[in-house]
N, C-alpha and C positions, 0 to 999 in steps of 0.2 A: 704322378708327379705333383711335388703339392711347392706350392708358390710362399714367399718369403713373407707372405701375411697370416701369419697364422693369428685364431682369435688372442690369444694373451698378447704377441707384440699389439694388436689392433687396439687393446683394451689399453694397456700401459702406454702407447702414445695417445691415445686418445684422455686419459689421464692427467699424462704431462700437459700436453696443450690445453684442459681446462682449467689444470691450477695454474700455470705462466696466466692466464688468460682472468682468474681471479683474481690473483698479487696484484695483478693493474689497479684495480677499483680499488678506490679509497673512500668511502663514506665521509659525507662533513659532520664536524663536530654536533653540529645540532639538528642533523636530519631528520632523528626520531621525536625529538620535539617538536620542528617546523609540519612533520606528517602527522602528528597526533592532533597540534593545533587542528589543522585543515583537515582531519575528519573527522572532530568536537565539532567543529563551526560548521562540517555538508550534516550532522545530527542533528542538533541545533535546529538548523535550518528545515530538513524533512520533519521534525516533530513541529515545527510551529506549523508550515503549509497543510500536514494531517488536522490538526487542531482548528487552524480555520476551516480548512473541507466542509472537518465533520459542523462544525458551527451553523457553515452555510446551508448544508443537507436538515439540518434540523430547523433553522429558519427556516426554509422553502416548504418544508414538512407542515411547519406549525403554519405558517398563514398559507398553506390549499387548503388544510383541514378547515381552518378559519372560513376560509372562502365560500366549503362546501357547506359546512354548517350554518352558514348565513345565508345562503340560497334557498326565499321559500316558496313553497308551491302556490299557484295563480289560485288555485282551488282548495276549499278544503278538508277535502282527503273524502275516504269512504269509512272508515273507519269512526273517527270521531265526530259526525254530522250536525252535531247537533242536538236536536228536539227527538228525532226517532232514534229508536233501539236498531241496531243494524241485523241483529237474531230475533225470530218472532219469540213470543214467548209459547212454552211447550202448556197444553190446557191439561187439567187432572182428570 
């Protein structure tokens, strides 16, 4: 026994009631401009806050580096001692 909804009527009102249901909407005249504006100005806007980021990242970068490189040791070193040769010398 097969019931009064078959797929095509299902499809064809389901159809009608999306276009009656689009005719409604009427877009304003300058929608697509007022949404172009407002997403030039959220671009706008994430390219400058990147742009400082990376600014900031690269300050904080350049003075630790600064920081570490001006940290110097109490002692100095084993390497450059001084007066002795830190390798003996090899005899002939």
């Amino acid at each position: 026994m097969m019931n009064d909804a078959s797929p095509d009527r299902t499809e064809r009102e389901l159809q009608e009631a999306l276009a009656a249901l689009a005719g409604g909407v009427h877009a304003a005249p300058d929608a697509y401009r007022t949404a172009r504006g407002e997403w030039l100005r959220r671009e706008r806007r994430r390219r400058l806050v990147l742009a400082v980021l990376i600014a900031v990242v690269f300050a904080l970068a350049t003075l630790i580096g600064l920081w570490v490189l001006n940290q110097t040791p109490a002692h100095p070193g084993v390497i450059f001692s001084g007066t002795t040769a830190s390798l003996p010398r090899p005899h002939p």
